[in-house]
Biopython code that builds the backbone (N, CA, C, O; Angstrom):
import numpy as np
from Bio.PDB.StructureBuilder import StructureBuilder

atoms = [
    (1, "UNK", "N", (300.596, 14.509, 93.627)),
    (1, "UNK", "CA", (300.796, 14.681, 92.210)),
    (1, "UNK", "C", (301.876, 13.709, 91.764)),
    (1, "UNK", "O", (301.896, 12.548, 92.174)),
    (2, "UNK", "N", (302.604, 14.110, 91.077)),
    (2, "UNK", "CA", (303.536, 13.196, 90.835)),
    (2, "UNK", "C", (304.886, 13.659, 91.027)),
    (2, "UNK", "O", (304.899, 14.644, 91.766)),
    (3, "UNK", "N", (306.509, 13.155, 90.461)),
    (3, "UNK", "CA", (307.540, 13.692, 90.827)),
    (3, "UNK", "C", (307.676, 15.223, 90.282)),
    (3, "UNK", "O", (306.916, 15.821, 89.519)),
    (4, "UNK", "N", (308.796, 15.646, 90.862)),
    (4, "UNK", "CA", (309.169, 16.761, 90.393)),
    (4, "UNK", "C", (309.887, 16.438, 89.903)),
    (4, "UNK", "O", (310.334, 15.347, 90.258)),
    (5, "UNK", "N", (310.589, 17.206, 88.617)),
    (5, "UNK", "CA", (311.903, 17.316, 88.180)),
    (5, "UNK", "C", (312.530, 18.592, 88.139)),
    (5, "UNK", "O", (312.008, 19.620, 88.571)),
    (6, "UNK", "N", (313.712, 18.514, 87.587)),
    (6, "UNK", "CA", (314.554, 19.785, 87.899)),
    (6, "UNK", "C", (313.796, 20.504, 86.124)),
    (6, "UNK", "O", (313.308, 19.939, 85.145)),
    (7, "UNK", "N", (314.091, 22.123, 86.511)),
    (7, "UNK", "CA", (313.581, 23.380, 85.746)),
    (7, "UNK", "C", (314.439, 22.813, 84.094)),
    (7, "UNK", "O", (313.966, 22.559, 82.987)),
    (8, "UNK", "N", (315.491, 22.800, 84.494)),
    (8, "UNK", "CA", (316.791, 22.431, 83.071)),
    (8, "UNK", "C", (316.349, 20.975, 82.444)),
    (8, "UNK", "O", (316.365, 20.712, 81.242)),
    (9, "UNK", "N", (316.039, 20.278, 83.266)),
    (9, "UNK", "CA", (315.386, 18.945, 82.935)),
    (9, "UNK", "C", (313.967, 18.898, 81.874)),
    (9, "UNK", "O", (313.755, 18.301, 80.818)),
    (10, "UNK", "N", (313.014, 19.972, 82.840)),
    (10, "UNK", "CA", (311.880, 19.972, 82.492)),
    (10, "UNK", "C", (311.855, 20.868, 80.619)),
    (10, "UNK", "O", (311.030, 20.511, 79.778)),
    (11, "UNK", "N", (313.010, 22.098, 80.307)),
    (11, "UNK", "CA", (312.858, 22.510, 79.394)),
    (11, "UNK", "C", (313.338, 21.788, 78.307)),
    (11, "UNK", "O", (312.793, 22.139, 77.260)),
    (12, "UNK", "N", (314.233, 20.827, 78.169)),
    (12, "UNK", "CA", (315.101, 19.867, 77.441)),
    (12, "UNK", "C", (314.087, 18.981, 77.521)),
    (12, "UNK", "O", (314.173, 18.315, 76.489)),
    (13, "UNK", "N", (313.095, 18.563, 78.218)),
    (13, "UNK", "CA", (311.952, 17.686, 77.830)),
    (13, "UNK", "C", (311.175, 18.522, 76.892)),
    (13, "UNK", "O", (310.729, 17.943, 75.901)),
    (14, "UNK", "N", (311.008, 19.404, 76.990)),
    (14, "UNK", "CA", (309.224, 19.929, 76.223)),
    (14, "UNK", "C", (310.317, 21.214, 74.936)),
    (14, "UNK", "O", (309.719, 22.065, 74.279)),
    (15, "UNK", "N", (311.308, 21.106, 74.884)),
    (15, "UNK", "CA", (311.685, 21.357, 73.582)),
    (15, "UNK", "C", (311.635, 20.245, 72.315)),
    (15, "UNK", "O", (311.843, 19.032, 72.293)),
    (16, "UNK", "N", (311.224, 21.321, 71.162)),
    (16, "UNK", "CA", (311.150, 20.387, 69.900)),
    (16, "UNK", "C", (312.139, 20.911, 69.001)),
    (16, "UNK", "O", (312.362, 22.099, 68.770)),
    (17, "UNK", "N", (312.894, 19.571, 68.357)),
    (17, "UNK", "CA", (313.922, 19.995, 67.462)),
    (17, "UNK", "C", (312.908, 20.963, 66.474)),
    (17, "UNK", "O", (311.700, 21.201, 66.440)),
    (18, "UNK", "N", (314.042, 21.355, 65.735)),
    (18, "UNK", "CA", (313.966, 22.661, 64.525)),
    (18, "UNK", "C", (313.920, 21.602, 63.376)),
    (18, "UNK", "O", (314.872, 20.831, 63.251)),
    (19, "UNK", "N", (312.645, 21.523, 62.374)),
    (19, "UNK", "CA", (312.446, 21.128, 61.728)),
    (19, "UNK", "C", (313.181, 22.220, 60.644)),
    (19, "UNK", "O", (312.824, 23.397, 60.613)),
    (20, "UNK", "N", (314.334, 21.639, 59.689)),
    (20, "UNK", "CA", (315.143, 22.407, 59.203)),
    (20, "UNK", "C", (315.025, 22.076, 57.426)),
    (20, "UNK", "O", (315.571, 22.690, 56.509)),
    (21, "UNK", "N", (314.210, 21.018, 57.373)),
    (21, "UNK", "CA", (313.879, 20.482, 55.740)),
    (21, "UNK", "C", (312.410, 20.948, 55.374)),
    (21, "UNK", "O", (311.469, 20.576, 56.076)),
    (22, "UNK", "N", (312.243, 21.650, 54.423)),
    (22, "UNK", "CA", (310.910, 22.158, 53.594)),
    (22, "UNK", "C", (310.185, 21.403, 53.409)),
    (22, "UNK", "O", (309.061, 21.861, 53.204)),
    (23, "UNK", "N", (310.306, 19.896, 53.357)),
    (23, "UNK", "CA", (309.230, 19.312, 53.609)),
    (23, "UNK", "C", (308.298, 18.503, 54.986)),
    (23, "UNK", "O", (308.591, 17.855, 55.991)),
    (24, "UNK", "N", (307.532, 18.805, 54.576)),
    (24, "UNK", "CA", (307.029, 18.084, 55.899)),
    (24, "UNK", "C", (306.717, 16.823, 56.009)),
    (24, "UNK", "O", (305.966, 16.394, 55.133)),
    (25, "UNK", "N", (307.168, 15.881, 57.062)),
    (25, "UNK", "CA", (307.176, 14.637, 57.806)),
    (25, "UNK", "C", (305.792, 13.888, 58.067)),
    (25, "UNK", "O", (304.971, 14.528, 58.725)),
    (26, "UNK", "N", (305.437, 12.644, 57.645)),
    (26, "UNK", "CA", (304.214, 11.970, 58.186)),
    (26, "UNK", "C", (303.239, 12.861, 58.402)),
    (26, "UNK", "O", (302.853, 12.857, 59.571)),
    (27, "UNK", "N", (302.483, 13.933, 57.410)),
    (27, "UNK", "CA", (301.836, 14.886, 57.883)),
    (27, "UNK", "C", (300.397, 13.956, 57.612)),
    (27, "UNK", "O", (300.255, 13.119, 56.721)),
    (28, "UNK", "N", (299.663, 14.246, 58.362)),
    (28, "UNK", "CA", (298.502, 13.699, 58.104)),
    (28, "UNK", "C", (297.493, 13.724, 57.454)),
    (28, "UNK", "O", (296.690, 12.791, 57.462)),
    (29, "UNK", "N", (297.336, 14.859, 56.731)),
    (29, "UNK", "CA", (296.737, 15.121, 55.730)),
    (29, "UNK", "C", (297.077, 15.400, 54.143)),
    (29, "UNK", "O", (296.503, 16.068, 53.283)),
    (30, "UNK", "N", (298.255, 14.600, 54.141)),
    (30, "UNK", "CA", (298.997, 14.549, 53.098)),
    (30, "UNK", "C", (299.628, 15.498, 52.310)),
    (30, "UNK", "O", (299.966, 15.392, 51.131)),
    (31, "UNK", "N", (299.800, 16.749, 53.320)),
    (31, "UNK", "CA", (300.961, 17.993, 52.520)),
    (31, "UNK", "C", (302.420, 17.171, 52.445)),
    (31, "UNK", "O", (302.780, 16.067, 52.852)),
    (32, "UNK", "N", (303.055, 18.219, 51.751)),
    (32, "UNK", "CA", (304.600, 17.724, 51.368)),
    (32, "UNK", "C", (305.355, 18.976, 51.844)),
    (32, "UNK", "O", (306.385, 18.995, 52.518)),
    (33, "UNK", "N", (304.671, 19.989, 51.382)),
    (33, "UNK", "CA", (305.345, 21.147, 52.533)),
    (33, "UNK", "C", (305.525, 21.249, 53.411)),
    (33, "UNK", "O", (304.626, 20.717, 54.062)),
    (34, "UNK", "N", (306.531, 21.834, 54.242)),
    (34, "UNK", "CA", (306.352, 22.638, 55.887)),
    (34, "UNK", "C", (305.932, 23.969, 55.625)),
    (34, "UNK", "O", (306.761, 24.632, 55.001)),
    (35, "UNK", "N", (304.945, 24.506, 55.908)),
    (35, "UNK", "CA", (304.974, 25.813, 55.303)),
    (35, "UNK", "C", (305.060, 26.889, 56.717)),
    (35, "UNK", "O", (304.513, 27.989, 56.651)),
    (36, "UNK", "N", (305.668, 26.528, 57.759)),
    (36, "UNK", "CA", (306.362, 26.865, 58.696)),
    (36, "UNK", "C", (307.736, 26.929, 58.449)),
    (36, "UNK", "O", (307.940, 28.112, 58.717)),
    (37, "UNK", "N", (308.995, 26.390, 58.067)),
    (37, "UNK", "CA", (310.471, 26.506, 57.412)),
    (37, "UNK", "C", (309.931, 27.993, 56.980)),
    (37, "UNK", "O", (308.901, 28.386, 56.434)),
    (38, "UNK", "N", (311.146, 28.653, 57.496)),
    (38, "UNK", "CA", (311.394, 30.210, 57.026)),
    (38, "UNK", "C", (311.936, 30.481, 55.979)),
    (38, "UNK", "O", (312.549, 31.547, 55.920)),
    (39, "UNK", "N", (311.878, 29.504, 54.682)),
    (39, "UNK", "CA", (312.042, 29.873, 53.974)),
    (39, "UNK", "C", (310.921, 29.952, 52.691)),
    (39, "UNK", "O", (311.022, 30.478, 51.583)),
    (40, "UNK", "N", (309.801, 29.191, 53.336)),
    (40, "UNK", "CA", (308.565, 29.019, 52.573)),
    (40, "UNK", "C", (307.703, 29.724, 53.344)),
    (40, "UNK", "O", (306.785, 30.244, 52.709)),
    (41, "UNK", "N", (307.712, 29.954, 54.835)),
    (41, "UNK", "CA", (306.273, 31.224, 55.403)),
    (41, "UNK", "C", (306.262, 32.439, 54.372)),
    (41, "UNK", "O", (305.144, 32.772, 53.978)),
    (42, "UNK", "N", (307.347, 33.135, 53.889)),
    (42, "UNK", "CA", (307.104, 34.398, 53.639)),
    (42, "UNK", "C", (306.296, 33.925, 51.980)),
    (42, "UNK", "O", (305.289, 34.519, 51.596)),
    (43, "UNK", "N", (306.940, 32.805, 51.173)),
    (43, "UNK", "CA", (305.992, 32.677, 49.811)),
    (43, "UNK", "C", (304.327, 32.472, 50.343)),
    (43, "UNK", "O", (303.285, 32.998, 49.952)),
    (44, "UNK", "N", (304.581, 31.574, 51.290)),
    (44, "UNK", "CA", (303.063, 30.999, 52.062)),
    (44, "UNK", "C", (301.950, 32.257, 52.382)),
    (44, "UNK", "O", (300.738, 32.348, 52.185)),
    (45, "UNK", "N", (302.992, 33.206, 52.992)),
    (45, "UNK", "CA", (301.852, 34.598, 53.671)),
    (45, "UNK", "C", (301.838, 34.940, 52.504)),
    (45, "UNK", "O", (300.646, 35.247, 52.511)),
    (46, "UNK", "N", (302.237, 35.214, 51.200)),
    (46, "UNK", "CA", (301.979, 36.194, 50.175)),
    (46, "UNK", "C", (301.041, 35.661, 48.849)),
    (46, "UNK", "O", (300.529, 36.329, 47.951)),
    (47, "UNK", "N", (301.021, 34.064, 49.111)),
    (47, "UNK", "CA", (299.996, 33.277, 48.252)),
    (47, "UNK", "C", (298.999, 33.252, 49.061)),
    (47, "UNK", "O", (298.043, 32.923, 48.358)),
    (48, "UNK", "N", (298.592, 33.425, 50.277)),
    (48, "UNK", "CA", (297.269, 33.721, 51.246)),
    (48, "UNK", "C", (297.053, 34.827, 50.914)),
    (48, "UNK", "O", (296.000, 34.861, 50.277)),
    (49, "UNK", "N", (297.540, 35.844, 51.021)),
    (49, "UNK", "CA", (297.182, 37.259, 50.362)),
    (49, "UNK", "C", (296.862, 37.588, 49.012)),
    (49, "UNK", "O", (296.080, 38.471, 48.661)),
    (50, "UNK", "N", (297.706, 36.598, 48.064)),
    (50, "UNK", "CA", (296.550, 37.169, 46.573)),
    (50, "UNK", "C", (296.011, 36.736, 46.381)),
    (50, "UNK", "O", (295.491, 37.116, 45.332)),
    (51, "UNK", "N", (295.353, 35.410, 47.010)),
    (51, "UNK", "CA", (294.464, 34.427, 46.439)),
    (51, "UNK", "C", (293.204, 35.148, 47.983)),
    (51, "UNK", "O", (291.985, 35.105, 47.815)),
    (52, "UNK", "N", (293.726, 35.638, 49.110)),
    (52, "UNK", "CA", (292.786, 36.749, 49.694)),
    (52, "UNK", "C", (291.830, 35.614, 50.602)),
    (52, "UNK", "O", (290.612, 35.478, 50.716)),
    (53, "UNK", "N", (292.906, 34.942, 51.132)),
    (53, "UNK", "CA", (292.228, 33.747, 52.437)),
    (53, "UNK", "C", (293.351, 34.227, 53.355)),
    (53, "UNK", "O", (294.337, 34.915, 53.092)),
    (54, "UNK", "N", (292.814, 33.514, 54.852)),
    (54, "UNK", "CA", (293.711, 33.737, 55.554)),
    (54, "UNK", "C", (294.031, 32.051, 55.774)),
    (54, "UNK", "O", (295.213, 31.740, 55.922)),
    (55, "UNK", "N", (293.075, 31.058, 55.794)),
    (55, "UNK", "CA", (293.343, 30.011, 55.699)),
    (55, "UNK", "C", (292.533, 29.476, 54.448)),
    (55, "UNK", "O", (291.375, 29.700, 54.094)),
    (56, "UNK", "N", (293.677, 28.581, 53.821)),
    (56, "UNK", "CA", (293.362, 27.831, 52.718)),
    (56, "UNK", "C", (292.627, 26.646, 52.950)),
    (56, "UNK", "O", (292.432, 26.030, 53.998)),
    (57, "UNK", "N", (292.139, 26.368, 51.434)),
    (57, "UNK", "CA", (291.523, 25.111, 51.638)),
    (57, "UNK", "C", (292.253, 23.918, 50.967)),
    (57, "UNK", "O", (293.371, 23.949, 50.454)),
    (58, "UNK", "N", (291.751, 23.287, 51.027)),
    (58, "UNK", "CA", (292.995, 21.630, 50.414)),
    (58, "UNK", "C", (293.286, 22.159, 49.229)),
    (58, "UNK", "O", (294.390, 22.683, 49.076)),
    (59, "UNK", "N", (292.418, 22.122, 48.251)),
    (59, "UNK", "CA", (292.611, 22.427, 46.810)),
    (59, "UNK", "C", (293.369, 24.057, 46.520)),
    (59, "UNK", "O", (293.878, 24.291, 45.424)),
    (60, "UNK", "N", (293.361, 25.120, 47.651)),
    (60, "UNK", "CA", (294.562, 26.106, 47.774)),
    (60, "UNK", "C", (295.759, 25.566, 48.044)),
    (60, "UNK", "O", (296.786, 25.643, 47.370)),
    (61, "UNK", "N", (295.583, 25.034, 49.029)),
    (61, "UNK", "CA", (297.091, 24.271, 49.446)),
    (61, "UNK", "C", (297.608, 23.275, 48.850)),
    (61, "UNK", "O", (298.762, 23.095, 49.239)),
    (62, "UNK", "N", (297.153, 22.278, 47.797)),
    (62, "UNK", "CA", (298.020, 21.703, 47.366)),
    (62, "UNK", "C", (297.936, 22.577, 45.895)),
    (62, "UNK", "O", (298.643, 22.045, 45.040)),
    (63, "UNK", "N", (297.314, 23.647, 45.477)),
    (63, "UNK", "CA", (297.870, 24.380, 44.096)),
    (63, "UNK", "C", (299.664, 25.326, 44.548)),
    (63, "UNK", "O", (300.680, 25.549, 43.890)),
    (64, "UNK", "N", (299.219, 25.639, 46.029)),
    (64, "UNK", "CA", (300.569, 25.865, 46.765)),
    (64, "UNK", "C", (301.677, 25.282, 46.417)),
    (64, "UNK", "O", (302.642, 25.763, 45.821)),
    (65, "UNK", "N", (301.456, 23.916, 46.925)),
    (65, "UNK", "CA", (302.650, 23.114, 47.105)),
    (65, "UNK", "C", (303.105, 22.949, 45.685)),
    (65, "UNK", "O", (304.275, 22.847, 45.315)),
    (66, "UNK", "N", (301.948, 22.937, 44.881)),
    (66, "UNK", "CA", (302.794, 22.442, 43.095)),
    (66, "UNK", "C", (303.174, 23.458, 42.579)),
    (66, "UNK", "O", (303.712, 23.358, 41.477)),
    (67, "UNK", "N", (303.031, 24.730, 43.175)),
    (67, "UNK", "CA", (304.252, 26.070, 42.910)),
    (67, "UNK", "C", (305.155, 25.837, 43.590)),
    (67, "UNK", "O", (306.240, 26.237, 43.168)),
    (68, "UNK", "N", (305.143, 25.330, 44.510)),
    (68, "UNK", "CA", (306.591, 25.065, 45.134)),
    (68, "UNK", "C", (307.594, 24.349, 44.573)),
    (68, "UNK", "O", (308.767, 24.713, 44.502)),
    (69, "UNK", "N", (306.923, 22.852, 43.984)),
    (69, "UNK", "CA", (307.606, 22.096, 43.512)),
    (69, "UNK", "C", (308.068, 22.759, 42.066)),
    (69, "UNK", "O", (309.246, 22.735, 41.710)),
    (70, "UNK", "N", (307.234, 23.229, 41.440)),
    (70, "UNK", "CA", (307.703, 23.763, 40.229)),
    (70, "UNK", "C", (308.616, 24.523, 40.791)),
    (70, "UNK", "O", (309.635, 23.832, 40.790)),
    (71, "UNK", "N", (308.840, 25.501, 41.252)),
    (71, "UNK", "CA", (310.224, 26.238, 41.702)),
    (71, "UNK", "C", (311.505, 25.340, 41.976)),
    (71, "UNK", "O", (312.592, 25.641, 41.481)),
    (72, "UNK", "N", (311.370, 24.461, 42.613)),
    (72, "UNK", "CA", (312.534, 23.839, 42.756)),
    (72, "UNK", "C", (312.581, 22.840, 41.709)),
    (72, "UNK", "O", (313.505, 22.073, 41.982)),
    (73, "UNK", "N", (312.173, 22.598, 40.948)),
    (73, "UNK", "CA", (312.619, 21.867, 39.920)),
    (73, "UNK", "C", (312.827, 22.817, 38.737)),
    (73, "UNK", "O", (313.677, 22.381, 37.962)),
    (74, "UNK", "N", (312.440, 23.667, 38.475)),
    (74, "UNK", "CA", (312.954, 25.154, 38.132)),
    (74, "UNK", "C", (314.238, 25.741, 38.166)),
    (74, "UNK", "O", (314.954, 26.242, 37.299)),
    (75, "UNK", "N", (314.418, 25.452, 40.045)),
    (75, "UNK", "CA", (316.101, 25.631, 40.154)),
    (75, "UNK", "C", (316.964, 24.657, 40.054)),
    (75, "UNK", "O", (318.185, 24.812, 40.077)),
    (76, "UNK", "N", (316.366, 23.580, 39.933)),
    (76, "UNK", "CA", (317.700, 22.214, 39.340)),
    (76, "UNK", "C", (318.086, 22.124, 37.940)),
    (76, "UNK", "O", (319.129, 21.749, 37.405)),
    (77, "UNK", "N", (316.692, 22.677, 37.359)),
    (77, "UNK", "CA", (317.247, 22.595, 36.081)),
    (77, "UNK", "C", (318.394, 23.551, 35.829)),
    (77, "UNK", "O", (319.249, 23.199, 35.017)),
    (78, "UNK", "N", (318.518, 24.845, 36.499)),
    (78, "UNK", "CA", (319.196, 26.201, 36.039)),
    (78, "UNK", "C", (320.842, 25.893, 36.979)),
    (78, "UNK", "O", (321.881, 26.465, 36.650)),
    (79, "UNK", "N", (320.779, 25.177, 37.818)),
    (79, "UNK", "CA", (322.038, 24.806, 38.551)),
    (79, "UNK", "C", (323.426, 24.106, 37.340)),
    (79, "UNK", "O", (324.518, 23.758, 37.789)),
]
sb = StructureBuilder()
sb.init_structure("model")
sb.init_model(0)
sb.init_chain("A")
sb.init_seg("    ")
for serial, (resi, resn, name, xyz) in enumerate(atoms, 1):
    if name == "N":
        sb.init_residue(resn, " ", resi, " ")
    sb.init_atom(name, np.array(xyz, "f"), 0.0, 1.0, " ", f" {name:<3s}", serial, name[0])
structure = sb.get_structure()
């Protein structure tokens, strides 16, 4: 097979930083959200629930994201 490495080695390899910004990075299908950030899953699970999908479709998900954005530009204005 190939080398071994040490256990402490091997977990510090196959950890992934904490994506800690609401938006999401080079996504490939062109979201702007993370809708993983814990601070957008819980809006995310509760707009899957009234709109009554468990997975969305593009045109759900980006009506998503432009509630999102309206919220935060919502809260800049009120700052």
């Amino acid at each position: 097979m190939g080398k071994k490495i040490q256990y402490d080695q091997a977990l510090k390899m196959a950890s992934i930083a904490p994506c800690d910004s609401i938006f999401a990075k080079d996504n490939p299908y062109g979201y702007k959200i993370n809708v993983n950030h814990p601070k957008i899953l819980p809006l995310y699970q509760r707009f899957k629930d009234k709109v009554g999908e468990r997975i969305l479709s593009d045109q759900q998900r980006r009506h998503f994201e432009l509630i999102i954005f309206e919220l935060i530009e919502r809260r800049k204005r009120n700052e």
